[in-house]
C-alpha positions as CSV (number, residue, x, y, z in Angstrom):
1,X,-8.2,15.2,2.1
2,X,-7.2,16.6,-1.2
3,X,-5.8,14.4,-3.7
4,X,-2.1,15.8,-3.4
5,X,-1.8,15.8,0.6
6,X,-3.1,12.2,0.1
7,X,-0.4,11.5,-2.2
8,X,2.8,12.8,-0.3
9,X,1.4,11.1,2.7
10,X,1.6,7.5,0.7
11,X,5.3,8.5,-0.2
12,X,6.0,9.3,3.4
13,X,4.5,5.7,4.4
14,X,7.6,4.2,1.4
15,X,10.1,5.6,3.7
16,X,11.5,3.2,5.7
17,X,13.4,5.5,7.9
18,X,11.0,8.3,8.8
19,X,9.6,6.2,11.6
20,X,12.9,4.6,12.7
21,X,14.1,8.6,12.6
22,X,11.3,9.8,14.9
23,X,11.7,7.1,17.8
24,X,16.1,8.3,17.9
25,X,15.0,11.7,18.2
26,X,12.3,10.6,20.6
27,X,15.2,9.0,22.6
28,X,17.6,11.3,22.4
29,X,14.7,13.9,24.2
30,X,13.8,10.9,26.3
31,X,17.7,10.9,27.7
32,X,17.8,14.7,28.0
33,X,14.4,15.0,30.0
34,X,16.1,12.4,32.3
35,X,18.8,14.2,33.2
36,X,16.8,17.7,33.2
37,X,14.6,15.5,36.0
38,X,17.6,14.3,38.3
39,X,18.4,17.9,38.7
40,X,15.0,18.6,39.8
41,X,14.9,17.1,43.7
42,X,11.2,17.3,43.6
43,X,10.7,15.0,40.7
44,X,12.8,12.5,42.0
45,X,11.1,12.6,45.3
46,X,7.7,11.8,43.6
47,X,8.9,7.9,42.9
48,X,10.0,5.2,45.6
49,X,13.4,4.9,46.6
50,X,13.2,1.7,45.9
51,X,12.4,1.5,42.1
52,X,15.2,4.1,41.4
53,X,19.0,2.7,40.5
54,X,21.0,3.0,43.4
55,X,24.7,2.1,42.3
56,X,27.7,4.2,41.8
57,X,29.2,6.4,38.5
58,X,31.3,3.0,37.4
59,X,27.7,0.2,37.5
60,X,26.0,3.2,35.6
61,X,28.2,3.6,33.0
62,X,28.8,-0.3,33.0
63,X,24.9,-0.8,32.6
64,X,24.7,1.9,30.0
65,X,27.0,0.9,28.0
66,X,26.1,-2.9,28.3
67,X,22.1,-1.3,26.9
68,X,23.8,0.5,24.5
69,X,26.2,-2.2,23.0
70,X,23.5,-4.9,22.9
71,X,20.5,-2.7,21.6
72,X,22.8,-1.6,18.6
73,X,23.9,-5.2,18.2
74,X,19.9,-6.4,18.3
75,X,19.0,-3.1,15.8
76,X,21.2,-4.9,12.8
77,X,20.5,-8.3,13.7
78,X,16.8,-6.5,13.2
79,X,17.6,-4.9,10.1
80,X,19.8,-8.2,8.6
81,X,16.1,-10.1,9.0
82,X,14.4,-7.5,7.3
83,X,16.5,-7.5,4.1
84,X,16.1,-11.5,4.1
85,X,12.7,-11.1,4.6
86,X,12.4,-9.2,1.5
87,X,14.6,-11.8,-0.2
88,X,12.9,-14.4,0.4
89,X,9.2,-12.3,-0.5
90,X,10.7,-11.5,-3.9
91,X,11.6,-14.4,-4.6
92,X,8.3,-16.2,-4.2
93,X,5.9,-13.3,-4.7
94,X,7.0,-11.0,-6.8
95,X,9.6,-8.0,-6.1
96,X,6.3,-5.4,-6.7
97,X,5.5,-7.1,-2.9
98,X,8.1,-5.5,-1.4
99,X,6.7,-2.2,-1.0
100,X,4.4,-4.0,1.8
101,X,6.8,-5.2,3.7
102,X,8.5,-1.6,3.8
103,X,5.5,0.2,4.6
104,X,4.8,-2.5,7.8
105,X,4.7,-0.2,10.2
106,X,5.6,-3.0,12.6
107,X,9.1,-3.4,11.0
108,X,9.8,0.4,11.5
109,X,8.6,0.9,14.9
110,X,11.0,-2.5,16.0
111,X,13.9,-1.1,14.4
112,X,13.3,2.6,15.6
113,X,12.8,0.7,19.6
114,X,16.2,-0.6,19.2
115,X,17.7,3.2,17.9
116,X,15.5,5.1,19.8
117,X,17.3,2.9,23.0
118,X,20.9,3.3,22.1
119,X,20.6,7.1,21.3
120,X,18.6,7.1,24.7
121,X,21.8,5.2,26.8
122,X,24.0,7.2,24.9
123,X,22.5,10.6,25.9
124,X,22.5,9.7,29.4
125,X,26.2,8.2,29.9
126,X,27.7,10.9,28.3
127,X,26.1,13.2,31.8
128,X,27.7,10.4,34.1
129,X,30.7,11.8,36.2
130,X,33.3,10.3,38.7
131,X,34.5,11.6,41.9
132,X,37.5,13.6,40.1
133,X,34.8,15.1,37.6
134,X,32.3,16.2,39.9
135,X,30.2,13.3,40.9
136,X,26.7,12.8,38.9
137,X,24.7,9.5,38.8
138,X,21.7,10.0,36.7
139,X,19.9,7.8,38.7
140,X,16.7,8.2,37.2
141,X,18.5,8.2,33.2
142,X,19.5,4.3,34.6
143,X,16.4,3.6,35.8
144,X,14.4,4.6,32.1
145,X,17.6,2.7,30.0
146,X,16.8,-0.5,32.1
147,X,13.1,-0.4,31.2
148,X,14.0,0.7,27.8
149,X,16.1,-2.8,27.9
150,X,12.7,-4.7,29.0
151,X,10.7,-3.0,26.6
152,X,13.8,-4.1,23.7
153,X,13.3,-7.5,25.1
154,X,9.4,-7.4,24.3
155,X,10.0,-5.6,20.9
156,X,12.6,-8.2,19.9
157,X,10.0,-11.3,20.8
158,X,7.1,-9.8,18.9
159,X,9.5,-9.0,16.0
160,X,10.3,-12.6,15.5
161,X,6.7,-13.5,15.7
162,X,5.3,-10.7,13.1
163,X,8.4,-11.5,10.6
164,X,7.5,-15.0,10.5
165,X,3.8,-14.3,10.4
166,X,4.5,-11.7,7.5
167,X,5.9,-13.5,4.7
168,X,4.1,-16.3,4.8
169,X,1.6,-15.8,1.9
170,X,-2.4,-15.8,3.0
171,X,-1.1,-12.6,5.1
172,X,0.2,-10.8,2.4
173,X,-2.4,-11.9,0.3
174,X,-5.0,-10.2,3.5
175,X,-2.5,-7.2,3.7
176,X,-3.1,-6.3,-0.1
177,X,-7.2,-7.2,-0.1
178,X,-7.6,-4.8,2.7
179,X,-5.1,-2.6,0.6
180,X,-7.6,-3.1,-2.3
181,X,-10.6,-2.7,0.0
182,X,-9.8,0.5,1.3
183,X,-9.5,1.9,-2.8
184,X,-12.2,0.7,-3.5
185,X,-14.1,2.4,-0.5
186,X,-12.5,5.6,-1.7
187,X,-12.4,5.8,-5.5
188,X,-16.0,4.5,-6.1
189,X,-19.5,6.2,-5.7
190,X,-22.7,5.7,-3.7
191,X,-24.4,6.6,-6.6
192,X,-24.3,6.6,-10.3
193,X,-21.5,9.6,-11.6
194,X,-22.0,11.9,-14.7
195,X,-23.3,10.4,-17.9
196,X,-21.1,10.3,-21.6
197,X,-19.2,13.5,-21.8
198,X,-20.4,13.9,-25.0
199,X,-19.2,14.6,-29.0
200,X,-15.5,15.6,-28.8
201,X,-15.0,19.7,-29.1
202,X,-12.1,21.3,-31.1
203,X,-8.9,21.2,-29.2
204,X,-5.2,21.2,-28.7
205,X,-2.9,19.1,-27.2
206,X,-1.0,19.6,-24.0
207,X,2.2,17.6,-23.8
208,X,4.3,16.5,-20.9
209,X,7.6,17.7,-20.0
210,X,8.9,14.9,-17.2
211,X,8.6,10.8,-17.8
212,X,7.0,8.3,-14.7
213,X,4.4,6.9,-13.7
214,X,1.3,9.1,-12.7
215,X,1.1,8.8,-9.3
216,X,-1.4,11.3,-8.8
217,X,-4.0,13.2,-10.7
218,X,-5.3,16.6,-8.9
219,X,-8.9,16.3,-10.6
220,X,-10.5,19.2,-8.5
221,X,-7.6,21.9,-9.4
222,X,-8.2,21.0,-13.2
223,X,-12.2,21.4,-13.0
224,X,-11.9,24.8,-10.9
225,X,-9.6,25.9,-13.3
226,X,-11.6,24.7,-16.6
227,X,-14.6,26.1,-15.0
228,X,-13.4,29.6,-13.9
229,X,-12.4,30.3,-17.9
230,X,-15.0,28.8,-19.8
231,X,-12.9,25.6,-20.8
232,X,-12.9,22.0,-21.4
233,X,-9.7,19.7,-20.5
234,X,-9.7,16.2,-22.0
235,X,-7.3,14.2,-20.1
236,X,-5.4,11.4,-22.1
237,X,-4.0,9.3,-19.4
238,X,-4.9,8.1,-16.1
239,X,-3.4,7.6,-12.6
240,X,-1.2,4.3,-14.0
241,X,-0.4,5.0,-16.8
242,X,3.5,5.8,-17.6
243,X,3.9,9.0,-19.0
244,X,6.1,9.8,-22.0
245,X,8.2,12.7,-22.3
246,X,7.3,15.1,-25.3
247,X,3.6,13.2,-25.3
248,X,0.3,14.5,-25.2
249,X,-1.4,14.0,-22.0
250,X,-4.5,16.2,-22.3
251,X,-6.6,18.3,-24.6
252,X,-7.8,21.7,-24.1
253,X,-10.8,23.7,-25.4
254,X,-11.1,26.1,-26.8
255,X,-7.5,25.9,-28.6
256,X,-6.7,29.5,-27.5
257,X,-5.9,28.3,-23.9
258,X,-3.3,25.8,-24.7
259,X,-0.8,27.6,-23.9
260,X,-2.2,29.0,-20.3
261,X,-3.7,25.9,-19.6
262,X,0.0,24.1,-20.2
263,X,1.2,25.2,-16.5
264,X,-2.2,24.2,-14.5
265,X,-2.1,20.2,-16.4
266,X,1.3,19.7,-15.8
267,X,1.2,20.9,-12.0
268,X,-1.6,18.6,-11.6
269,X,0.6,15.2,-12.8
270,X,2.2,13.6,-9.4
271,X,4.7,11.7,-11.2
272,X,7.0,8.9,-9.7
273,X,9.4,6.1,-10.4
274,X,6.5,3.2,-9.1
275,X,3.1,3.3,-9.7
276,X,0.6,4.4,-6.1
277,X,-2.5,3.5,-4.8
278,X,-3.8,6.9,-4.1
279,X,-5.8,6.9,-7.3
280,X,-4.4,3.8,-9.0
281,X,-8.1,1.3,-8.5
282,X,-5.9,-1.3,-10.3
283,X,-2.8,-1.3,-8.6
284,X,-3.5,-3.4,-5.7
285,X,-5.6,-5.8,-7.9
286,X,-2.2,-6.3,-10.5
287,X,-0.3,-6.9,-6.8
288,X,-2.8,-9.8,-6.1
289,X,-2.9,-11.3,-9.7
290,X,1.1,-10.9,-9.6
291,X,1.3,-13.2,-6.3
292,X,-1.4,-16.0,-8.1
293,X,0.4,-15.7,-11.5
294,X,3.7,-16.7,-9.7
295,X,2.0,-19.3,-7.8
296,X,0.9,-20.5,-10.6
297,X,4.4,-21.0,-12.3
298,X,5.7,-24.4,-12.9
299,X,8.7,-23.7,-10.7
300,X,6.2,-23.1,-7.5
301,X,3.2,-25.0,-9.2
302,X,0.5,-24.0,-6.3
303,X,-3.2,-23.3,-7.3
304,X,-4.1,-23.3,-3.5
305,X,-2.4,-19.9,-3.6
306,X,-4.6,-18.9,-6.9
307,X,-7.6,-19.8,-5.4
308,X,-7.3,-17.8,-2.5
309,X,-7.0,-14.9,-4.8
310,X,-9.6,-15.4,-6.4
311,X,-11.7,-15.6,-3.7
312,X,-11.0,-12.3,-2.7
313,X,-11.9,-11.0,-6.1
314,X,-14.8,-12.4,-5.6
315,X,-15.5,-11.2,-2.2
316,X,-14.4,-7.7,-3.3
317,X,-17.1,-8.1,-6.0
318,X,-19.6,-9.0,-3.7
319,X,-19.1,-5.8,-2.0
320,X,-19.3,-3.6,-4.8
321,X,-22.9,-4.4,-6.2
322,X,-24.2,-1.6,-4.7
323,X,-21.1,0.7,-5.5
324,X,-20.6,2.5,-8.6
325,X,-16.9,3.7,-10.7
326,X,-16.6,7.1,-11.3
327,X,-17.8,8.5,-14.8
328,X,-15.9,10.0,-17.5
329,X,-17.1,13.5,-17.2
330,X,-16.1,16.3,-14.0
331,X,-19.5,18.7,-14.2
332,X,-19.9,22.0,-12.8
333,X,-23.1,24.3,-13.4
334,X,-24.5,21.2,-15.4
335,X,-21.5,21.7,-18.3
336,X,-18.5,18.8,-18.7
337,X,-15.2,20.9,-17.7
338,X,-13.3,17.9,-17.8
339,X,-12.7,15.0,-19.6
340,X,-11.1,12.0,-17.9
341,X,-9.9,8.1,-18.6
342,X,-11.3,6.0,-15.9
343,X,-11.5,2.6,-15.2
344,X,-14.5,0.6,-16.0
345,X,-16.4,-2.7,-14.6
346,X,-15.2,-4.6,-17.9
347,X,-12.0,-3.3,-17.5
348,X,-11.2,-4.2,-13.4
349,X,-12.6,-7.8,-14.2
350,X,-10.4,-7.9,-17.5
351,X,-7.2,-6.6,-14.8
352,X,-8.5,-9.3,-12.6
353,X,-8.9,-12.4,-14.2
354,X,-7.4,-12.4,-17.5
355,X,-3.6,-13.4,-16.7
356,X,-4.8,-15.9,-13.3
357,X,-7.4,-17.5,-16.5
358,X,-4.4,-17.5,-18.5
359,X,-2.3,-19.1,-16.5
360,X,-4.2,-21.5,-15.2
361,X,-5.7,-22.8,-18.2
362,X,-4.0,-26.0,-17.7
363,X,-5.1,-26.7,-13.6
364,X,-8.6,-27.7,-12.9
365,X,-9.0,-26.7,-10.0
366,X,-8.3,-22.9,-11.0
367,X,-10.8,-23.1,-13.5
368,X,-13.5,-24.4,-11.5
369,X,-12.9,-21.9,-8.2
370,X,-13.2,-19.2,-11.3
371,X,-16.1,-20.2,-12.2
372,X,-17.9,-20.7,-8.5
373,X,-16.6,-16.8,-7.9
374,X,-18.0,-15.5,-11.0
375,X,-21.5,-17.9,-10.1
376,X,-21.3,-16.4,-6.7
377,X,-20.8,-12.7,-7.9
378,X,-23.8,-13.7,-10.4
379,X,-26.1,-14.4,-7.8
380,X,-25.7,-11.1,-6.1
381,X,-25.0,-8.5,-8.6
382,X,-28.4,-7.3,-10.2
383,X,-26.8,-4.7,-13.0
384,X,-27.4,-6.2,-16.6
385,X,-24.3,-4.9,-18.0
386,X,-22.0,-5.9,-15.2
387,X,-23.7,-9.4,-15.1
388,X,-23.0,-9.6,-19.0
389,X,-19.2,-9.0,-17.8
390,X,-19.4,-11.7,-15.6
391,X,-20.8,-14.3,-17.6
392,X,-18.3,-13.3,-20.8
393,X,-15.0,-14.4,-18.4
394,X,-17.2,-17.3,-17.3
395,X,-17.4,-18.2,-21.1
396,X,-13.9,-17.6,-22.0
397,X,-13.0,-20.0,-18.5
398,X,-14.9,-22.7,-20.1
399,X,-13.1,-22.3,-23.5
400,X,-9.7,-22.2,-21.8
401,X,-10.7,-25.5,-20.2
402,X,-12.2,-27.2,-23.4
403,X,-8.8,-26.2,-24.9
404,X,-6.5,-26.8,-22.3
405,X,-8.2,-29.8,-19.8
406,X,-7.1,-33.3,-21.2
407,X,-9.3,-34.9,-17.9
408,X,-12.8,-35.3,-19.2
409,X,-13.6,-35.6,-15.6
410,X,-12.8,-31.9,-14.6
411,X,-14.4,-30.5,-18.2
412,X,-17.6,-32.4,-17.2
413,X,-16.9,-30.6,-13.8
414,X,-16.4,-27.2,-15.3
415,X,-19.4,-27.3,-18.2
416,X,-21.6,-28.5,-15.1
417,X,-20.7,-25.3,-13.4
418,X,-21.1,-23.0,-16.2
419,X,-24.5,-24.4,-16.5
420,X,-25.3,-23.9,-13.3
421,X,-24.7,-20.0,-13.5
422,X,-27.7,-17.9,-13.2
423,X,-29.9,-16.9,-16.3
424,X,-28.9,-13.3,-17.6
């Protein structure tokens, strides 16, 4: 899936109408194949008597209208739960959180059930006619409304169970590992990438014209076109990064192309007003150290919270011994065509721990669960450089605690650990 199409399909999953919008139109074509049908003698014939509605024009329209009255009524009790959903998730985790809860899927499709209903009963009473009009009972248009009722009553029970399960914080905390799982399963390498790009070539600078966060880098565009005309792009910023306007944000050479290769870099920046996981190996990490740095807070004041982030990191860690970032140079025909910032081992365990370290100088317990992850990532990562990564944060934990731990208790605790870690 190229790197754009993935992109735009991430911004669809942000809007929180698209799948509420699908399920009215859904209903509304639900209603009108209903009606087509009770026209149709054949159809009608293929289903018992006895599971059809069998009142007059005046219970039909009653009972639609009753669907229709209450499903509308349920859709904004739905939606009033939402919004204090998201309140309350701000609140205590962090307003970045949000965009979780208005991706869930779940959420949509309960509020969409409700819509797609009440467009559904809508569609249908408007074909019911009395005597004076030309009698017309869609008795099969009924029939669907009342088990789009009993299917409402279903949605509306699982609703109140998946809200309740949803803010509470281990499953948002699960939500945004498997988040940060699934990026790392798709930005990283089964083996090693390209080696240094190499001493830097004579160039010029390619500015940008718009402001935002890069979203969205279309790496494979920039290689083609560097590699179809003999040039090398040197990009200056990442997928992250905020982008300035009037800035440079890549370097092209030979200087000559600038200006041709102007059109191709900026076509290639997916900017936006929030940062986006497409490309962004960081962002779901920042998400998790956001919910452990609030927990951390003295208003909230719970390191249980911190330590079940950390022990995702570590898990995550765990995973990615035998995984490997992508390098800084794109290659084609065995020459670097382009040039690129990426992210680093040092660097994820610097985006990782530094702020929960930071913190939670001051709690014990955070400071010894950081040092049993980083032991435990120890013992299964075999890479010299990323082990020397891992034993520098487990130094600077033990200087944060000799600085910060007044219990001599929990510094004994903590220097027992740090002895304990495996040899480099």
């Amino acid at each position: 899936m190229s790197t754009s199409l993935r992109e735009r399909i991430e911004a669809l999953g942000d809007a929180f109408w698209l799948r509420p919008a699908i399920l009215v139109l859904l209903g509304v074509i639900l209603g009108e194949g209903a009606v087509w049908a009770e026209q149709l003698d054949g159809l009608r014939s293929l289903l018992p008597e006895s599971w059809l509605y069998a009142g007059g024009e005046a219970g039909a329209r009653a009972l639609l209208g009753a669907i229709a009255t209450s499903t509308i009524g349920v859709a904004g009790t739905t939606f009033s739960i939402t919004v204090a959903a998201l309140s309350l998730a701000s609140g205590q985790m962090g307003p970045r959180l949000l965009r979780n809860f208005v991706r869930d899927a779940g959420n949509q499709v309960a509020l969409g059930v409700f819509l797609g209903t009440f467009a559904y009963a809508l569609v249908v009473l408007r074909t019911v006619r009395s005597v004076e009009e030309g009698t017309f009972v869609p008795h099969l248009g009924v029939t669907g409304a009342l088990l789009l009722a009993l299917v409402c009553v279903g949605t509306l029970t699982w609703f109140v169970h998946h809200i309740a399960s949803g803010i509470n914080v281990e499953t948002v905390i699960n939500t945004v590992h498997a988040e940060l799982r699934e990026a790392v399963a798709r930005l990283t390498l089964d083996r090693p990438d390209a080696g240094p790009a190499g001493a830097p070539l004579p160039a010029c600078p390619v500015t940008a014209e718009q402001s935002g966060y890069l979203r969205a880098l279309d790496e494979e565009e920039l290689a083609a076109w560097a590699a179809e005309r003999g040039a090398t792009l040197d990009l200056l910023v990442r997928p992250g990064d905020y982008i300035f306007p009037g800035t440079p944000v890549a370097r092209v050479s030979p200087p000559a192309l600038a200006a041709e290769a102007a059109g191709p870099v900026r076509d290639a920046l997916s900017l936006g007003d929030r940062r986006a996981a497409a490309q962004d190996l960081e962002f779901a990490v920042r998400q998790l150290v956001e919910i452990a740095v609030r927990a951390l807070s003295p208003g909230i004041n719970d390191p249980f919270t911190a330590i079940a982030v950390l022990d995702r990191f570590g898990e995550l860690l765990c995973r990615m011994t035998d995984r490997h970032l992508p390098g800084p140079a794109v290659l084609r025909d065995g020459r670097a065509v382009l040039l690129r910032r990426v992210v680093d081992y040092d660097g994820l365990l610097d985006a990782m721990f530094h702020m929960i370290r930071q913190n939670g100088a001051g709690s014990a317990a955070v400071l010894l669960r950081l040092m049993e992850v980083l032991g435990a990532v120890l013992a299964a990562e075999q890479a010299p450089e990323r082990r020397a990564t891992l034993r520098r944060h487990a130094g600077l934990a033990l200087t944060a605690g000799r600085q910060e731990l007044t219990e001599r208790a929990a510094l004994a605790a903590l220097e027992e650990r740090y002895s304990a870690l495996p040899a480099p």
